[in-house]
C-alpha positions in Angstrom: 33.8 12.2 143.1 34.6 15.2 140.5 37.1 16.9 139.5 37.1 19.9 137.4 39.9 20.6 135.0 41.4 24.4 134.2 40.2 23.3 131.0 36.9 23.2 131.9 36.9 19.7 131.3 36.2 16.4 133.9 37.6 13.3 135.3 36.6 11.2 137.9 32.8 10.6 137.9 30.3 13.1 136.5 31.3 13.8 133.7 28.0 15.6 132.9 27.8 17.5 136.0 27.9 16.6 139.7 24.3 16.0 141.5 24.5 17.5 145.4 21.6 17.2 148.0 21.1 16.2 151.4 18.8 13.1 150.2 16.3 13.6 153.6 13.9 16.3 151.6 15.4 19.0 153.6 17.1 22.0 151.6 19.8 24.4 152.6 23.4 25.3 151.2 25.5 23.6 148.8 29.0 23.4 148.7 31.4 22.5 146.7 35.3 22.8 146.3 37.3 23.7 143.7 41.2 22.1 143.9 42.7 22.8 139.9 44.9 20.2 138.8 47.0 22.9 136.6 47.5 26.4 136.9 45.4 28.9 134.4 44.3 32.5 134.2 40.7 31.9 134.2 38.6 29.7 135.7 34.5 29.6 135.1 31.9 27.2 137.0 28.3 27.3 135.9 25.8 25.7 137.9 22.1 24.5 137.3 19.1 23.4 139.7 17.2 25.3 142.6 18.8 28.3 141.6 21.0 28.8 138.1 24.4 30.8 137.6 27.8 30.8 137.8 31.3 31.9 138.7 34.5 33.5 137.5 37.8 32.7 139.0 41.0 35.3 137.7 44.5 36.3 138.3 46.2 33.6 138.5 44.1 30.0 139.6 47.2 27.8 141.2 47.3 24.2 140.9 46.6 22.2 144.3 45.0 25.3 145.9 41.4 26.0 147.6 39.1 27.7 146.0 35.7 28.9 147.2 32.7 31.6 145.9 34.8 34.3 148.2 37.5 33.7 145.8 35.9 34.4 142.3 35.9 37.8 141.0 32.5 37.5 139.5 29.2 35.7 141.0 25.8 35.5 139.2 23.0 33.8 141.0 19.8 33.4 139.5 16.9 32.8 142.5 14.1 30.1 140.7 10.3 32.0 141.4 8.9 28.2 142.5 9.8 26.4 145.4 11.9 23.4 145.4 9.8 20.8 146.8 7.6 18.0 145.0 4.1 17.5 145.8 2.1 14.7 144.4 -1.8 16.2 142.8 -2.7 12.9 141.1 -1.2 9.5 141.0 1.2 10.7 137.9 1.8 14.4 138.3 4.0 16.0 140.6 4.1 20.0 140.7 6.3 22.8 142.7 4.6 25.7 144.3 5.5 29.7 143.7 7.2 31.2 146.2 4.6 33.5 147.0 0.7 34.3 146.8 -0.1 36.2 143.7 -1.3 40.0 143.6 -1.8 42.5 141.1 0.1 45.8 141.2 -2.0 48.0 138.6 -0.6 46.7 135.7 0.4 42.9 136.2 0.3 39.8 138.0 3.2 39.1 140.2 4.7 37.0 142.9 4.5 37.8 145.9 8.4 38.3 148.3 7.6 35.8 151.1 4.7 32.7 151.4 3.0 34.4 154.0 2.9 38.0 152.5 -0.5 39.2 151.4 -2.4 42.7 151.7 -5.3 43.4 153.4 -7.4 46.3 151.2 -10.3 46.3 153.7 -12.8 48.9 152.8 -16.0 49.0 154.3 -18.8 50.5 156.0 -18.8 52.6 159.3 -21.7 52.2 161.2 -23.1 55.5 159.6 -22.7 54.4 156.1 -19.4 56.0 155.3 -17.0 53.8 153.7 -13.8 53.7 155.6 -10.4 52.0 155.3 -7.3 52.0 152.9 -7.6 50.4 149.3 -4.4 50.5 147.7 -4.8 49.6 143.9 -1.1 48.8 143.7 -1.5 45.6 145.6 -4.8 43.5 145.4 -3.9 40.1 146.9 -7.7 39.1 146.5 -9.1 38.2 143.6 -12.5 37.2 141.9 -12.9 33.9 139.5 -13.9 35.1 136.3 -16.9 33.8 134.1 -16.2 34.5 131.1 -12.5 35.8 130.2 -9.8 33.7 129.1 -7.1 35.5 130.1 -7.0 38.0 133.9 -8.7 41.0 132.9 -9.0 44.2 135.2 -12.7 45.9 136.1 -14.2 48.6 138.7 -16.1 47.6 141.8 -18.7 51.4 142.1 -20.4 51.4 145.7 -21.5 54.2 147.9 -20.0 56.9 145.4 -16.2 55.4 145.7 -14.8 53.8 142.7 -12.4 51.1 143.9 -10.3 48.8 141.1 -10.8 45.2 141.3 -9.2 42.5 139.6 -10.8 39.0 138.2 -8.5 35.9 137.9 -9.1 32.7 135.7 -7.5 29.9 134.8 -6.1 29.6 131.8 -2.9 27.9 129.8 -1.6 31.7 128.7 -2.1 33.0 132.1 0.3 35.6 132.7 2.7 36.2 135.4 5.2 39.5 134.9 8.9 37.9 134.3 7.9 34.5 133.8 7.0 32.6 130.7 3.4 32.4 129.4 1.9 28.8 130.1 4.4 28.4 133.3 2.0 28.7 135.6 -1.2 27.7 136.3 -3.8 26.6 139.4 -4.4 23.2 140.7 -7.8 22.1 139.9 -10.4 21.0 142.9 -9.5 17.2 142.2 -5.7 17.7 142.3 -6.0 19.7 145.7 -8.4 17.2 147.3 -5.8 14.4 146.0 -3.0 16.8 148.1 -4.8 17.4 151.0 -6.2 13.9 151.4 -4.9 11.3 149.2 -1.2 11.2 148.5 1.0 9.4 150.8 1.0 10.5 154.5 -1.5 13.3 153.4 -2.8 13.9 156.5 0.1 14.1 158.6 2.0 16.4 155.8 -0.1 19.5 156.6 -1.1 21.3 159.3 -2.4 24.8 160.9 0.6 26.5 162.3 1.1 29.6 163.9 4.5 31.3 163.1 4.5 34.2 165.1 4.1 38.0 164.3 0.4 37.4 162.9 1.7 34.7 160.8 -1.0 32.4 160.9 -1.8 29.5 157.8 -1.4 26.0 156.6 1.7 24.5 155.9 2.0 21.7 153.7 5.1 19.3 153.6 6.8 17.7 150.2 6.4 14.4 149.6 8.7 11.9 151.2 9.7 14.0 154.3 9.8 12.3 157.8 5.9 13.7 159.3 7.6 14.2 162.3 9.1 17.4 160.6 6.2 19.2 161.3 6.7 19.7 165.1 9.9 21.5 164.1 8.1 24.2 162.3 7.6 27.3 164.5 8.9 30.3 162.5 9.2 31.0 159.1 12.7 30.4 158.8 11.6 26.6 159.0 9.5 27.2 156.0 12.7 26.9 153.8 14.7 24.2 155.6 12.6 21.9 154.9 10.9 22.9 151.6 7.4 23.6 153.2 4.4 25.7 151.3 2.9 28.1 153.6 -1.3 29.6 152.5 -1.4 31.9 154.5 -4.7 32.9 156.3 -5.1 35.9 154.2 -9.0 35.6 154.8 -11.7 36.6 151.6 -13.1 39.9 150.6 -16.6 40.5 150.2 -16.7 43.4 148.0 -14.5 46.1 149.6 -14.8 44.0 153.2 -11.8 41.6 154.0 -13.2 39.3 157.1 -11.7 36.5 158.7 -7.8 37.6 158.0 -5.6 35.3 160.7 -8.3 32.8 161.1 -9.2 31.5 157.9 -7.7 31.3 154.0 -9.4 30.8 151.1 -7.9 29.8 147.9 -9.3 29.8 144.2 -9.3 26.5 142.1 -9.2 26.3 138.6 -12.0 24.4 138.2 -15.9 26.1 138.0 -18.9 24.0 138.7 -20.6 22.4 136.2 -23.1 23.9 134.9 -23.2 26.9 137.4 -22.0 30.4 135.9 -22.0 32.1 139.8 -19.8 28.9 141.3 -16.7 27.8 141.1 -14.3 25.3 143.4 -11.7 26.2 146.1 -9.9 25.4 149.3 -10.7 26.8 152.8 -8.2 26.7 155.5 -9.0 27.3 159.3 -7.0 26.2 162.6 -9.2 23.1 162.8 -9.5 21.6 159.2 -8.4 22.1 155.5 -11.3 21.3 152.9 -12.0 21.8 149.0 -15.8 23.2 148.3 -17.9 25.8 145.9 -17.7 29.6 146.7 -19.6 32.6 144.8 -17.5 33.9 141.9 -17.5 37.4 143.6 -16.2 36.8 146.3 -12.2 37.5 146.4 -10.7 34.9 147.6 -6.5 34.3 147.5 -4.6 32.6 144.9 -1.6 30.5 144.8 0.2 29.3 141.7 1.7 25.5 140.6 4.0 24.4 138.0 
């Protein structure tokens, strides 16, 4: 129990702050009410965890009275960019995922607005040797591992008299990401995502291929601790965020201006290169029938989904 003085101070238990959660794994709203003991002008509640803010309560708070957000004259809310569930990539490290893949919009890296958002930029060749499709340079979701830059770098792809603008990724501790702090983020490296996929408790039956409707197609993995039998009530994206899930997308891999396999298969970048191989480097490929870590060719763009 809590309560929360006009003051601004506590009594009861708490007195550092009040801890709220369902305690299953599952997330959804919070909610707490506010009964002051004495009456006051102003009232101010700031709150910390999934998301960060607060509230102002004016004009008069009244002792013994209900108070809920729909009463406060001010409400700031602060959305985190990670998800809130834990997943185990070693036997000591935990990490959360970003809320979305990451693209590049000209001029930075960004997050993308849902898990399963991604753009296509399929240009290729018509069977008479034109090249055909839409590139849009505002929004590359695929991206090439980079040999030798230590921090993401733009470059040009020339072919077939088109100039198209490409963008290399790579791994690195001052990696980048617009609106969030340098260092933040980073990629899992091929040992911590065959530890996820394979090796943390209940690995296998915490992921699967879903379908989600609407062309939705990709892998969703489950935070540790949740019930497996969750995963049979995952069927739209909606479900995604009741019960904390990552979603990789089937976003597919682009082979110079060609995107193949979008809906059937996903291919995301490690941060780990091969050993003594300057064309290689480690990632994970999704399909409807298995997830597995292996080497692809630098050049080829392949998706890319951020960790803290």
């Amino acid at each position: 129990t809590l309560s929360v003085n006009p003051d601004g101070t506590f009594s009861g238990d708490g007195t550092d702050g009040i801890a709220i959660g369902n305690g299953d794994g599952t997330t959804g709203e919070r909610f707490v009410t506010l009964i002051p003991t004495g009456t006051t002008d102003v009232l101010s509640v700031a709150f910390t965890g999934d998301a960060t803010g607060g509230m102002t309560f004016a004009n008069g708070i009244q002792a013994n009275k209900f108070y809920g957000m729909k009463d406060a004259v001010k409400v700031t809310v602060t959305e985190p960019s990670y998800l809130p569930g834990e997943f185990s990539v070693s036997g000591t490290t935990k990490v959360k995922f970003s809320k979305g893949n990451l693209y590049w919009d000209g001029s930075a890296f960004k997050f993308e607005t849902n898990q399963w958002d991604y753009c296509v930029n399929d240009i290729h060749e018509d069977d008479w040797g034109n090249l055909v499709g839409t590139w849009n340079p505002s929004h590359v979701s695929h991206f090439f591992w980079s040999k030798t830059a230590s921090v993401a770098y733009a470059a040009s792809y020339s072919g077939s008299g088109s100039t198209t603008s490409d963008v290399f990724f790579t791994n690195s501790s001052s990696f980048q990401v617009a609106g969030e702090t340098a260092g933040t983020w980073r990629t899992l490296s091929n040992d911590e995502m065959g530890y996820l996929l394979n090796t943390r408790t209940d690995a296998s039956s915490l992921r699967a291929w879903k379908d989600l409707g609407n062309n939705v197609k990709g892998l969703v993995i489950l935070p540790d601790g949740t019930d497996a039998s969750v995963m049979s009530s995952i069927t739209s994206t909606a479900d995604l965020e009741t019960y904390g899930a990552v979603f990789l997308p089937a976003a597919g891999y682009r082979s110079g201006t060609d995107v193949n396999y979008v809906g059937s298969n996903g291919d995301y970048w490690s941060g780990t290169p091969r050993a003594g191989n300057v064309d290689k480097a480690h990632y994970l490929h999704l399909t409807s029938g298995d997830a597995f870590t292996g080497l692809g060719n630098r050049w080829i763009g392949y998706a890319v989904r951020l960790v803290r």
